[in-house]
C-alpha atoms as a printed R data frame, in Angstrom:
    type eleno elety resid chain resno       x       y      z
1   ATOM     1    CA   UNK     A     1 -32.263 116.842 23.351
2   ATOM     2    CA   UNK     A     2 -31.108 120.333 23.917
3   ATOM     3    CA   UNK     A     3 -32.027 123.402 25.968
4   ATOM     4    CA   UNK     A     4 -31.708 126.696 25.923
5   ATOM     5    CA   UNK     A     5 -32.247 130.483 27.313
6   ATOM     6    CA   UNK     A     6 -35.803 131.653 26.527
7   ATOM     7    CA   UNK     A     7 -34.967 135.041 25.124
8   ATOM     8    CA   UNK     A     8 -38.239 136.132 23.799
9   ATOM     9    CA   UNK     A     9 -41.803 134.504 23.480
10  ATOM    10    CA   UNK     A    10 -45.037 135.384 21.495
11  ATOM    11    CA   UNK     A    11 -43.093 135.311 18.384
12  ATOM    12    CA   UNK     A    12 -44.769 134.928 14.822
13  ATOM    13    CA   UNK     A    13 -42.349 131.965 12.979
14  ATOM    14    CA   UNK     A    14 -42.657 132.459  9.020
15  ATOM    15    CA   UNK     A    15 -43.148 129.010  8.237
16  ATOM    16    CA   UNK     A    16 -40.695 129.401  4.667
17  ATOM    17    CA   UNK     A    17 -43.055 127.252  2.866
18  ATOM    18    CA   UNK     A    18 -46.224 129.777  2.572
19  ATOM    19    CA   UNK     A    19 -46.940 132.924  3.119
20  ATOM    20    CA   UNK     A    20 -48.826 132.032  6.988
21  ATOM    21    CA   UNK     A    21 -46.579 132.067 10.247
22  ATOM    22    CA   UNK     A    22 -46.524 129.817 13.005
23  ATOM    23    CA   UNK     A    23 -47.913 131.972 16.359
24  ATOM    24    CA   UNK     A    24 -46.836 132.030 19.735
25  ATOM    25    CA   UNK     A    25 -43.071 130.553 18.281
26  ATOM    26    CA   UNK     A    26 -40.314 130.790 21.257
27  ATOM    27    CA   UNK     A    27 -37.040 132.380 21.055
28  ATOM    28    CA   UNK     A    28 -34.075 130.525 22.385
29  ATOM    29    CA   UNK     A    29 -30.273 130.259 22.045
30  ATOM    30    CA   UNK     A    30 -30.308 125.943 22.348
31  ATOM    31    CA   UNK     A    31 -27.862 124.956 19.371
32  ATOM    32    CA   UNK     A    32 -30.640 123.968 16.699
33  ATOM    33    CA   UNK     A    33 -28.469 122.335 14.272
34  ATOM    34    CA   UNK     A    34 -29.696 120.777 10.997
35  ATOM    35    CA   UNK     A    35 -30.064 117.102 12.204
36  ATOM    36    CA   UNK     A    36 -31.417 118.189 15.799
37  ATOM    37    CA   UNK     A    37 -34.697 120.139 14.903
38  ATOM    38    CA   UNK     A    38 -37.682 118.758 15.887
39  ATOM    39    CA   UNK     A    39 -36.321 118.280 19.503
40  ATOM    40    CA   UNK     A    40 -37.913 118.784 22.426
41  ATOM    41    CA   UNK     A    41 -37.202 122.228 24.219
42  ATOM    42    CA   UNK     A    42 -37.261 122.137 27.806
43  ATOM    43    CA   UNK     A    43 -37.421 123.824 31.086
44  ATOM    44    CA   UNK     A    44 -35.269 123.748 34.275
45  ATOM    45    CA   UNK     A    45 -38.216 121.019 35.619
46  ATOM    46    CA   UNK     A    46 -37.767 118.993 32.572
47  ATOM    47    CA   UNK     A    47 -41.246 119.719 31.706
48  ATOM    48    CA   UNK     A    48 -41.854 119.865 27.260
49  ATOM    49    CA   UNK     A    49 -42.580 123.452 26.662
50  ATOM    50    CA   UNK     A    50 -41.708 123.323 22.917
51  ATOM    51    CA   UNK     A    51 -40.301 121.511 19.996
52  ATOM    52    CA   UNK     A    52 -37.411 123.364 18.126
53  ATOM    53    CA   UNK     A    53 -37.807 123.819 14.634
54  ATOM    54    CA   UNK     A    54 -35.686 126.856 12.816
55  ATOM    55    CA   UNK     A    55 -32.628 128.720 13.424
56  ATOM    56    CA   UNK     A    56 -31.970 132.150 12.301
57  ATOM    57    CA   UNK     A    57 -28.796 130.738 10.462
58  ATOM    58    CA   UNK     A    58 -25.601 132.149  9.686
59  ATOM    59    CA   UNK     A    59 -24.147 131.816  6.236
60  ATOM    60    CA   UNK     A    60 -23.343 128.383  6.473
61  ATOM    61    CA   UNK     A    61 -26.564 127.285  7.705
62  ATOM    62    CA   UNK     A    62 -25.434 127.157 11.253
63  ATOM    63    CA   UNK     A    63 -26.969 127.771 14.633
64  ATOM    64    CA   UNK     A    64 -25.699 131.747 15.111
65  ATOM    65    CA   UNK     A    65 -27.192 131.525 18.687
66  ATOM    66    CA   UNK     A    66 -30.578 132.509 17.931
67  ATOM    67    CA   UNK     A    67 -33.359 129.764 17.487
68  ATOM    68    CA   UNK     A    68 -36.961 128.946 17.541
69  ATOM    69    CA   UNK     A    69 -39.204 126.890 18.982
70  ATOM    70    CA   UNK     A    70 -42.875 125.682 18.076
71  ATOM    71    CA   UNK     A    71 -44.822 125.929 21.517
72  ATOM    72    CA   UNK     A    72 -46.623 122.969 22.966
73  ATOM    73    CA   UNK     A    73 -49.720 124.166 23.377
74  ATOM    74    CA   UNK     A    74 -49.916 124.380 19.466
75  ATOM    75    CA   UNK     A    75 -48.227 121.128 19.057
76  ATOM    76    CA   UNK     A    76 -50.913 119.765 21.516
77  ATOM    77    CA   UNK     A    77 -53.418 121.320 19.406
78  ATOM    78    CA   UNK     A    78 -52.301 120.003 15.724
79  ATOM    79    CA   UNK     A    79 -50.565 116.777 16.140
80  ATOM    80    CA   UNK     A    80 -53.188 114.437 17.188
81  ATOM    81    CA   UNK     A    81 -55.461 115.927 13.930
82  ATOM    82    CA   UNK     A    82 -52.263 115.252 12.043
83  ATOM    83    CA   UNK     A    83 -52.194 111.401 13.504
84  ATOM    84    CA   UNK     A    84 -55.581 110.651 12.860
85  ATOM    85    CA   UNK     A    85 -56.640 112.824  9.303
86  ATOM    86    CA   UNK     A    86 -52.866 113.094  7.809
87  ATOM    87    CA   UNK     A    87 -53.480 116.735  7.653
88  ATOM    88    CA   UNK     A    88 -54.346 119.805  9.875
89  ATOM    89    CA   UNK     A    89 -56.567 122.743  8.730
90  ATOM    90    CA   UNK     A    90 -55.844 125.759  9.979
91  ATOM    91    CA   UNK     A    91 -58.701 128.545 10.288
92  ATOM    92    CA   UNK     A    92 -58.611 131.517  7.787
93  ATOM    93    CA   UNK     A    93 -59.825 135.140  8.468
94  ATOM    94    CA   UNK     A    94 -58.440 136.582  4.858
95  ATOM    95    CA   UNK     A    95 -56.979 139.644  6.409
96  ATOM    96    CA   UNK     A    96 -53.188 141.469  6.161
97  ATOM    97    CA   UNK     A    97 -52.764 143.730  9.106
98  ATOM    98    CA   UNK     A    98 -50.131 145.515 11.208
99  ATOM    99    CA   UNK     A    99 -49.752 147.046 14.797
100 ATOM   100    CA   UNK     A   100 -51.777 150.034 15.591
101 ATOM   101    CA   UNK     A   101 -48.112 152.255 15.366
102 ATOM   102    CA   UNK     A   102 -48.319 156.177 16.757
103 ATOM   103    CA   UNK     A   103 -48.446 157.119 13.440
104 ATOM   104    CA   UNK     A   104 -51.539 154.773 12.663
105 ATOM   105    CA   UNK     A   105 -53.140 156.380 15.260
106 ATOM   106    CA   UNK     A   106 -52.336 160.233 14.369
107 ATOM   107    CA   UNK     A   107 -53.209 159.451 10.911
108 ATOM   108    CA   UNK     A   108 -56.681 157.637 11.678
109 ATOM   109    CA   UNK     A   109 -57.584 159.515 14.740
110 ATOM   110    CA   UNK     A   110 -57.686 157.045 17.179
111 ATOM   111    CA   UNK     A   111 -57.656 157.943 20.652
112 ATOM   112    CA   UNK     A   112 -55.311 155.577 21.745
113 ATOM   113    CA   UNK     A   113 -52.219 153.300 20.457
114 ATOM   114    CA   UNK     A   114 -52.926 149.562 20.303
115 ATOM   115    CA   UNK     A   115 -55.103 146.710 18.465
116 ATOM   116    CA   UNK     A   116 -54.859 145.557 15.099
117 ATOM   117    CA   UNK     A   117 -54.753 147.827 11.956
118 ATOM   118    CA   UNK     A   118 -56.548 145.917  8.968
119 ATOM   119    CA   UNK     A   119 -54.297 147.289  6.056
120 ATOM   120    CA   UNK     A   120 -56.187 144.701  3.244
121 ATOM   121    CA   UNK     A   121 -58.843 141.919  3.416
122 ATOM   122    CA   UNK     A   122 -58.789 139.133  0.635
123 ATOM   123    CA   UNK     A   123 -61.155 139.223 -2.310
124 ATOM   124    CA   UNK     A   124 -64.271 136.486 -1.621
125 ATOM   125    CA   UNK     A   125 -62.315 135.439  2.366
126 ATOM   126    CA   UNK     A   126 -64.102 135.531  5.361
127 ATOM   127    CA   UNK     A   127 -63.501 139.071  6.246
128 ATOM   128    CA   UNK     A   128 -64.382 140.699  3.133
129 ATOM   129    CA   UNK     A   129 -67.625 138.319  3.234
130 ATOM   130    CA   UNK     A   130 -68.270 139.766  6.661
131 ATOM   131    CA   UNK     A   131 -67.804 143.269  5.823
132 ATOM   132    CA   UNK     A   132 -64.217 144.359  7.365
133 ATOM   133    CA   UNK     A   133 -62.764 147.063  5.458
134 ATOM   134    CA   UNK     A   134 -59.315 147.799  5.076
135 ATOM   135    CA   UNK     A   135 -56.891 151.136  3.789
136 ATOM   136    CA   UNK     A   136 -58.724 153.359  1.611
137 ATOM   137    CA   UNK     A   137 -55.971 155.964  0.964
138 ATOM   138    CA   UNK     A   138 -52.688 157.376  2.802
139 ATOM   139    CA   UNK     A   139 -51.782 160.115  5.062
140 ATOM   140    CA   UNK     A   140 -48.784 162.170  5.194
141 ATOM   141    CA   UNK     A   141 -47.563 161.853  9.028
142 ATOM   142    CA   UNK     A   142 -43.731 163.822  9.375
143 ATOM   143    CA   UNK     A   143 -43.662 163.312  5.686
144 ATOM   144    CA   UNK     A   144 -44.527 159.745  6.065
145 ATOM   145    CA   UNK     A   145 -47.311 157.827  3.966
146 ATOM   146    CA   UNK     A   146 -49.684 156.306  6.590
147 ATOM   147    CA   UNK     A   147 -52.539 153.759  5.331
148 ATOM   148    CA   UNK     A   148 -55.881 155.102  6.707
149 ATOM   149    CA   UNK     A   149 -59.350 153.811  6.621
150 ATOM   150    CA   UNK     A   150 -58.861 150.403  7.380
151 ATOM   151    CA   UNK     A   151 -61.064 148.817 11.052
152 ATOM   152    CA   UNK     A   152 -58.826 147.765 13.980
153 ATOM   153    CA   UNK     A   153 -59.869 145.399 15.821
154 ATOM   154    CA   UNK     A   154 -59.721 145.887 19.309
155 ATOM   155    CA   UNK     A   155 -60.911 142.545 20.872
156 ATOM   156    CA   UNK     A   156 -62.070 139.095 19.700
157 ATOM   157    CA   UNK     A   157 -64.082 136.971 21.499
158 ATOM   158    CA   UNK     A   158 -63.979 139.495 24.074
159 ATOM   159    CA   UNK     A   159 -60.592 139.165 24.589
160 ATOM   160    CA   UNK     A   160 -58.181 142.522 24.271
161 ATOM   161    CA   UNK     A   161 -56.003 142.580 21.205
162 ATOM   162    CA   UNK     A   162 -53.362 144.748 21.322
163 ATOM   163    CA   UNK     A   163 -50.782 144.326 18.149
164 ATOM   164    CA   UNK     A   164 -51.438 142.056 15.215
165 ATOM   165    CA   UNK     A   165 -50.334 139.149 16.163
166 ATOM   166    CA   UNK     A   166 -52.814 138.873 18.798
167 ATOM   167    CA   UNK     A   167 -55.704 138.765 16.140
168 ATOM   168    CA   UNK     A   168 -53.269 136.134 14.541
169 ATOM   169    CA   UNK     A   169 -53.528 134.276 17.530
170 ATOM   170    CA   UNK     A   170 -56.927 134.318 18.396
171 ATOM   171    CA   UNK     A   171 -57.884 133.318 15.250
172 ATOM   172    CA   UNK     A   172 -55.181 130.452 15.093
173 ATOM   173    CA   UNK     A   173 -57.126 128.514 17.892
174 ATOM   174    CA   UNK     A   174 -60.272 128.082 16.185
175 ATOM   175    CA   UNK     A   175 -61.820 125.900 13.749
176 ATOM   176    CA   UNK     A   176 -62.929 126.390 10.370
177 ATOM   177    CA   UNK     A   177 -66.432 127.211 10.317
178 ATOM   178    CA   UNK     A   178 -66.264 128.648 13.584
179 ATOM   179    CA   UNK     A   179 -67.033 132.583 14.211
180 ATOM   180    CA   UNK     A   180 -65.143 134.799 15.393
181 ATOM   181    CA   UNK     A   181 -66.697 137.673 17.166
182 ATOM   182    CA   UNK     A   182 -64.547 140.619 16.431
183 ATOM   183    CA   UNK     A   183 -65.163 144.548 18.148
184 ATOM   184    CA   UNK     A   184 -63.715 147.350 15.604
185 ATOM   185    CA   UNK     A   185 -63.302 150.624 15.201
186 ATOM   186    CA   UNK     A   186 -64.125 152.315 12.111
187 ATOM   187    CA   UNK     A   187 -64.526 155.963 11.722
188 ATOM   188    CA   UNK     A   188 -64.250 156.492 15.290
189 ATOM   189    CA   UNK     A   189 -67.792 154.352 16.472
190 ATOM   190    CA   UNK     A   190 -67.254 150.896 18.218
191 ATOM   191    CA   UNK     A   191 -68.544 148.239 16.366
192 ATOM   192    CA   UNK     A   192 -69.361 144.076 16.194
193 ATOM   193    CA   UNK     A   193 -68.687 141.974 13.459
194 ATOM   194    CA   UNK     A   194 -68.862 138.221 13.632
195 ATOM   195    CA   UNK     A   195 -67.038 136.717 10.994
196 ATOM   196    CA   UNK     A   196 -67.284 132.896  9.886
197 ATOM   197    CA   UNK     A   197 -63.814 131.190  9.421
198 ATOM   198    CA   UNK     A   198 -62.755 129.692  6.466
199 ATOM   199    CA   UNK     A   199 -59.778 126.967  5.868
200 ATOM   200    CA   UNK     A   200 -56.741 128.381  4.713
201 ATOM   201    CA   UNK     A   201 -55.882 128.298  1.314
């Protein structure tokens, strides 16, 4: 077993094998050593909050003091699917997005910072089936080219969403063939857009 210093949580692990992350991933220093991943990461009551799974590695493909750990509540939420079917399907929304930056904002004249910019939505997914829209051009901003155009979502579910990852989230702990009630903003006006979930592929 090890344990370590919880340095930063809510982090999005890239997963090295496709292009999706892992959400919610936990930061810590424990020594995650090839050999030891996949141990339990705990806290100062002993109590399972994660399982560690990648280090940010050095050149040797050492621990260099930063680690990560895949949080329990996912584990919780995939493993006994993996037991029983021998495979887990992830929800799809088909969308690539970023953080609503202050230069998002200037460029799309938004009234505040914060939500989730839709920069793209895949061909025939879920999104572009439900009618979310991303970039249509660029905008200079201090000589910087700014995507414009695109919705941000500002809440699923009813919940707030405040940078991308959130959406990520939200969307991570459904099902396929579940919808997603998403509120946008596109060209200024508040809208709803339920969108049906797809597996990933």
């Amino acid at each position: 077993m090890t344990v370590g210093i919880v340095s930063a949580v809510g982090r999005m692990l890239p997963t090295g094998v496709t292009a999706f992350s892992i959400p919610q991933a936990i930061q810590t220093d424990a020594a995650i050593n090839p050999g030891n991943s996949g141990g339990p990461l705990l806290n100062l009551r002993g109590e399972i909050i994660g399982v560690n799974a990648q280090i940010a590695a050095s050149g040797t493909g050492t621990n260099s003091g930063v680690g990560f750990a895949i949080p329990s509540n996912i584990v919780r939420l995939v493993v006994p699917v993996l037991i029983e079917r021998g495979e887990y399907q992830w929800p799809w929304l088909g969308v690539e997005g970023t953080d609503v930056t202050l230069s998002l904002a200037i460029a799309n004249e938004l009234d505040s910072q914060g939500g989730a910019y839709i920069n793209g939505v895949v061909d025939g997914g879920p999104a572009a089936s439900a009618g979310l829209r991303g970039s249509v051009g660029t905008e200079l901003v201090e000589g910087l080219a700014v995507p414009v155009g695109g919705d941000v979502v500002i809440e699923a579910d009813g919940k707030p969403i405040n940078f991308f990852s959130d959406l990520l989230v939200a969307v991570a702990f459904k099902n396929p063939g579940d919808t997603i009630e998403l509120t946008i903003i596109r060209d200024g006006v508040r809208q709803q857009i339920g969108v049906e979930l797809a597996p990933r592929r």
